[in-house]
N, C-alpha and C positions, 0 to 999 in steps of 0.2 A: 526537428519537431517545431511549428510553427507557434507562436504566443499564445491562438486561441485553448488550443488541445492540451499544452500543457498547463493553463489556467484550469482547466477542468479536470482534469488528472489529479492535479494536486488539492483541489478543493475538497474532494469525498474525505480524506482521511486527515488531513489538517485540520478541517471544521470539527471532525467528532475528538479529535486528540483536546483539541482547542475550548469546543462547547459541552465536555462533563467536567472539563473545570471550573469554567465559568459558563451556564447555561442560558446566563442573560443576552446571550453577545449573540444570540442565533440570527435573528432579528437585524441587526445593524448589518452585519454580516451577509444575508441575503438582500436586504436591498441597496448594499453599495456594489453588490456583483449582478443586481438583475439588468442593470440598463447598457452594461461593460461588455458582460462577457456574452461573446455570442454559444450560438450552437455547434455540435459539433458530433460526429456520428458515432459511439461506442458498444460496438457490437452489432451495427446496424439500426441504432434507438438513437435517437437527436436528442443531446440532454446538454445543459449547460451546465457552468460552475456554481449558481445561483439552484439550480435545479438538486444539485448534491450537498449542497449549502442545506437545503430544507431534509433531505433524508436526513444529514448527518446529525441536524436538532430535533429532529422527531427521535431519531436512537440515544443523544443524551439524554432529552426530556423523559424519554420512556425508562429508562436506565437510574434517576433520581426516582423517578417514582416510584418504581418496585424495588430499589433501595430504602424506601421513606414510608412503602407500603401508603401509599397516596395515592388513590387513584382517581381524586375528583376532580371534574371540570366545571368548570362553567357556564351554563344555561343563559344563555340569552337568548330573547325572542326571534332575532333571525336563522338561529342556528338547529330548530326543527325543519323550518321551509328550503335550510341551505343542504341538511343532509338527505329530505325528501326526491329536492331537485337532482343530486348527485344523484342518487339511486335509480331518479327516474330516468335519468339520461343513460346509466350503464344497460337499464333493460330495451333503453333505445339502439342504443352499440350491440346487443343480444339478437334482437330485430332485425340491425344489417346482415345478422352475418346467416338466419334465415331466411330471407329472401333474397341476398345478392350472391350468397354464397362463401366460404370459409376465409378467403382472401381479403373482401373487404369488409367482413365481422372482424377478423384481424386487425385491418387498416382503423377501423370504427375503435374498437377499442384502443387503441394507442394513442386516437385523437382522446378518447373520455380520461385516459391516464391524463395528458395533460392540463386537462380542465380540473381535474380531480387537484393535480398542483398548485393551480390558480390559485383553488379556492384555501390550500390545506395550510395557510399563513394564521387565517383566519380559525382555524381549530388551534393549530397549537397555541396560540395566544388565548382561548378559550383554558386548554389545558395547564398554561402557565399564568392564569391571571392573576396570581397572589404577587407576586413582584412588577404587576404594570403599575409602577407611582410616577408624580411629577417629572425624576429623574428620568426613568425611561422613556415615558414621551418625550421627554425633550433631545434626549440622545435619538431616537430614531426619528423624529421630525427637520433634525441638524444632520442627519445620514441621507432622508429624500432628498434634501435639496442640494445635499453633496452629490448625490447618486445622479440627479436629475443637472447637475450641471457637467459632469463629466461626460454623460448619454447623450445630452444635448450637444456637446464639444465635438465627438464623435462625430455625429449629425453632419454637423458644419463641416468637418474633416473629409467625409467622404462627400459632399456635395462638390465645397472648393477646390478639395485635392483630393479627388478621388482614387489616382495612381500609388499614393503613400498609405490612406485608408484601406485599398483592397490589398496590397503588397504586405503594410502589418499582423491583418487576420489573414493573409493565403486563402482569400475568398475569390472566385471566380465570379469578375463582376459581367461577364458576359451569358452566363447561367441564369435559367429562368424567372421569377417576377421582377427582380431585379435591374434586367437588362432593359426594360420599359422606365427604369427611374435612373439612371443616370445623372439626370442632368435634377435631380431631385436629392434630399437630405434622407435619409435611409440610418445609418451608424449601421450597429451592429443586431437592429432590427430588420434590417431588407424591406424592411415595407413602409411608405414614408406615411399610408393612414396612420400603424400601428402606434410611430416615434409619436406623432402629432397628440394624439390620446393620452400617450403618456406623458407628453409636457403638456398637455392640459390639466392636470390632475396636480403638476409639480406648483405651476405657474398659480393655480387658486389656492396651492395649500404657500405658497409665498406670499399672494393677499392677505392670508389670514394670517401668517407670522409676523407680516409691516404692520397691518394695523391691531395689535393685541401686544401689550407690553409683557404680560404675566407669562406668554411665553419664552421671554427671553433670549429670543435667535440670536445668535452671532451675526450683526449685519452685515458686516466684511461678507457673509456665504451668501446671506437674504440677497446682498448685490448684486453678485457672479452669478447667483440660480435666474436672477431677472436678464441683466444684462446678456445671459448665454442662451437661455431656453427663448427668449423672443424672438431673437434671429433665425435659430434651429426651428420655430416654429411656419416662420412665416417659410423659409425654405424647402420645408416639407412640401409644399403646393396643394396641399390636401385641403380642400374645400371644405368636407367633414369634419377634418379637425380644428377647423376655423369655428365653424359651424357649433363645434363643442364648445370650444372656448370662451365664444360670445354668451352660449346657452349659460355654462356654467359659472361667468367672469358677472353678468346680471343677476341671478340667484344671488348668488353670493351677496351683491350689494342689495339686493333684495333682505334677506334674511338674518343678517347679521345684527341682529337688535342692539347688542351691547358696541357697536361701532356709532361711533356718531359722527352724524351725516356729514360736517366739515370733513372730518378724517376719510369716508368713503370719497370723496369729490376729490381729496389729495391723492388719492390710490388710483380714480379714476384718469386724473389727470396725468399722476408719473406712467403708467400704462402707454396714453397714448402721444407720450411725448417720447418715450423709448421707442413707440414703433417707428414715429418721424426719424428719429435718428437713426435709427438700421436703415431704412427705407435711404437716408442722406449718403449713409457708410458706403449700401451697396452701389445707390449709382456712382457714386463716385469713383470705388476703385473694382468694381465689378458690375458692368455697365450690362455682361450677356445677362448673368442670373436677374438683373433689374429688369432689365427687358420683358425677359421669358415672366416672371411673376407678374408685371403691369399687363399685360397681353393675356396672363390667364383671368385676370380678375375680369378684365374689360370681355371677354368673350363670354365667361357666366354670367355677367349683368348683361350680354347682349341680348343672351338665348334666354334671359328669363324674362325681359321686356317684350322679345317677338312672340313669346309663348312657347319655346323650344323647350319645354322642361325636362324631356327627356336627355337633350344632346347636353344641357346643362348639369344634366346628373352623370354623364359618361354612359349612356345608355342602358341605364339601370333599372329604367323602368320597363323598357321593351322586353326584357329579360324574365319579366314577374311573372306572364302568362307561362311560361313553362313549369312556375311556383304551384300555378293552380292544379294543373293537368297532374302535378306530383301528387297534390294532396287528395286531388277526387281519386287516384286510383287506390290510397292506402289511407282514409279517412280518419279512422279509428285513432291505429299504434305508429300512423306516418312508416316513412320509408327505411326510417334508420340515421340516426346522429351521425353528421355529416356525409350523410350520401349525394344530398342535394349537389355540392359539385362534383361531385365523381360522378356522379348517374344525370344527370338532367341540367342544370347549369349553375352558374355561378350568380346567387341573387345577390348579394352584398346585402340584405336586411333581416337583423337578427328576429323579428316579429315573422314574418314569414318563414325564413328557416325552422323554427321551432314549430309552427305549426305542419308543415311539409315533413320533416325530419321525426316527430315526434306524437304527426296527428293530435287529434282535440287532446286523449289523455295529458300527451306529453305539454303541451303547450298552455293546458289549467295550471298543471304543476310548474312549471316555469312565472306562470302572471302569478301566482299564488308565494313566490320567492322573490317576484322584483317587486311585491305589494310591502312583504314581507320586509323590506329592504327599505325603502321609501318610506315607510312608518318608520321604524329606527332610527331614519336619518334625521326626518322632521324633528322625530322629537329632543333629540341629540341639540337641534340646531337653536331649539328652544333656550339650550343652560349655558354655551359657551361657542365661542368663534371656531373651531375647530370642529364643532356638530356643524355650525353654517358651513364649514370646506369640506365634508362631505353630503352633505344633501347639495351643495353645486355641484360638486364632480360627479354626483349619481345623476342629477338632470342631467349635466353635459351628456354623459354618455347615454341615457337612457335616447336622446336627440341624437349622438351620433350612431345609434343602432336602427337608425331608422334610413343608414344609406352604407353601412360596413358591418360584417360583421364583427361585432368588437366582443362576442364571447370568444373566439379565438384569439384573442389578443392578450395573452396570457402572462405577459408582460406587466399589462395596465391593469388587468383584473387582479393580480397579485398586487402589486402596489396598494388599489382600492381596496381589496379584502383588509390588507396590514393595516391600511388607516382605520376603515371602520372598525375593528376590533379592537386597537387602541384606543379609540373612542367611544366606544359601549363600554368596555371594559372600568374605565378610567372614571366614566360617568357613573357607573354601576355604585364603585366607590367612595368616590367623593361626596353622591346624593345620598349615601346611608341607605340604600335599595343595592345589596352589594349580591352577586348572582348566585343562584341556588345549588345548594350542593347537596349529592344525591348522600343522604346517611351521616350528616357533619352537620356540629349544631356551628350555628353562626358567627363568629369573631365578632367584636365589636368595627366600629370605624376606626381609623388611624387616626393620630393626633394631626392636627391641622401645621405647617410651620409656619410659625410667624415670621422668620427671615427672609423669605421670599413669594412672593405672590403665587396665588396659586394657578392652575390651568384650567382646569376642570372644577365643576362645582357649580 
């Protein structure tokens, strides 16, 4: 039995033994196995160890509460437009299997299962938000960038040494999207847009732990998540994910009010002195991978000076007109949540996928959840550094959804769900505006500690 299969095997029943003891630990627990453990097919269903990791704290969490006879959650303002959107999207996957027929309503549906996962971090932290305090966020903010420096290591493992990388997981690196990346940083994501997005997201929420003292990081880990996610990143070769980074690395210094500007200039600076030095590392003792990266960069700055924009995007935009032709023939209720590449082609942008996929209905209800989203984040971004590292990672990615699609990427939308939900959550509490509960008179606020700064507030 190969590392991966038994990492997941054993995750389902360990996690639940594990999290009705302690039901705090659901959380740490999923996101140091979401960037680790890959996929893996059980029963025919692709499910990871991070994947059983969340059933198996949705069954304690659910298990304390009709223990405790508690069944309230937590109301916050994205989390009408976040179960809208689900809803809308399963009657999209209802749609497929209507017009395409039983096989890929099927297919549809197993894709809307895994979105349903993405997002389902971000309810149960709704359902358990009475114990998101200082302590927790600091524990799960010291777990991403744990999680994101090991994901990233990977990265680097299977680009460098890919023979030891595929040989660990008994992954067949010559099978499908994969085999076009190669010579690309992939880990145990297979898709080097997917890693990029998600050390986008590690990499701003590292900004925002250097410069903010009240968080308290471990910098020995703040170090390792920089020094390792910047090389994995640039490795990726993913132009998108570049693309995010820059979007969401300027937000940030944008937005971060409570940072003062000498300290952004020093952030901005260590950044781009670490890329010199990878940049130094690899020509030096890896002259092809230095090659192959300076030769990409120089070919998208070619094609986007002669006006090639298309060959610059990988031919992404030649592609769009078949988007169209989708959407005039099913205007309404669209073709069916992810049929676009099954039936018609591969667009890589999330703004037209949902429109094609979902027609006008599906695709109001979608801008109506990432409006939803975007207000949240703003306003987050208003009271503490950790609102500004989520309203950057929502820019980045809302920028890299405009050439991947990154609502499949289910990986980095879990990640993003967990952060903003710790961060609504947190703020909820700390601003004395603490979230509504359905038939429960109010609690007071919690005592403030005066022995250590706080996070939020």
């Amino acid at each position: 039995m190969n590392c991966a299969l038994l990492l997941t095997v054993a995750a389902f029943p360990s996690s639940v033994v594990l999290l009705v003891a302690k039901p705090r630990l659901w959380l740490p627990a999923y996101l140091l196995l979401l960037p680790i453990a890959p996929q893996v097919a059980l029963a025919g269903v692709p499910v990871s160890a991070s994947s059983l990791v969340l059933v198996g704290g949705m069954t304690s969490i659910l298990l304390h509460k009709l223990l405790r006879r508690d069944l309230t959650v937590g109301a916050f303002p994205p989390m009408t437009a976040t179960l809208a959107f689900l809803v809308s999207v399963f009657f999209s996957s209802i749609n497929a299997g209507l017009i395409w027929g039983d096989d890929l309503g099927d297919l549809s549906l197993m894709k809307w299962a895994r979105l349903v996962e993405s997002f389902l971090p971000f309810i149960l932290l709704a359902a358990t938000y009475r114990v998101v305090d200082d302590s927790f966020v600091r524990r799960a903010v010291n777990t991403i960038l744990l999680a994101g420096t090991l994901g990233a290591a990977l990265g680097i493992l299977s680009c460098v040494f890919p023979d030891a990388f595929y040989t660990l997981y008994s992954i067949d690196r010559y099978r499908g999207f994969q085999f076009a990346c190669l010579w690309r940083a992939v880990g145990v994501f297979l898709d080097p847009n997917h890693l990029s997005s998600f050390l986008a997201i590690v990499l701003v929420l590292a900004a925002a732990t250097a410069t903010d003292r009240a968080l308290a990081i471990n910098r020995l880990l703040l170090g390792a998540a920089v020094a390792v996610c910047l090389p994995a990143m640039l490795l990726t070769f993913s132009r998108a994910g570049w693309l995010n980074l820059l979007a969401a690395g300027l937000t940030f210094l944008a937005v971060a009010r409570r940072i003062q500007f000498a300290r952004r200039v020093r952030v901005a600076a260590v950044v781009v002195l670490s890329l010199l030095v990878v940049v130094g590392v690899l020509a030096r003792f890896h002259p092809e991978l230095s090659s192959s990266l300076w030769r990409r960069v120089a070919l998208t700055i070619t094609y986007l000076t002669s006006g090639e924009i298309d060959r610059a995007f990988s031919g992404r935009i030649s592609v769009w007109e078949g988007v169209a032709e989708a959407f005039a023939a099913h205007p309404t209720f669209g073709i069916g949540y992810k049929m676009l590449p099954e039936k018609v082609v591969m667009a890589d942008n999330n703004y037209l996928c949902f429109l094609a996929e979902g027609g006008i209905a599906g695709a109001l209800v979608w801008l109506l959840w990432l409006v939803s989203v975007t207000v949240a984040a703003a306003r987050a971004a208003r009271r503490h550094s950790l609102g500004a590292c989520v309203l950057a990672a929502w820019v980045g990615m809302l920028a890299n959804m405009m050439s991947a699609d990154v609502m499949t990427y289910w990986r980095t939308v879990g990640l993003f769900m967990s952060i903003l939900g710790l961060v609504l959550i947190a703020s909820h509490r700390r601003g004395g505006n603490r979230a509504p509960e359905a038939g429960c008179e109010q609690p007071s606020n919690p005592r403030r500690s005066p022995e250590r700064p706080e996070i939020l507030g």
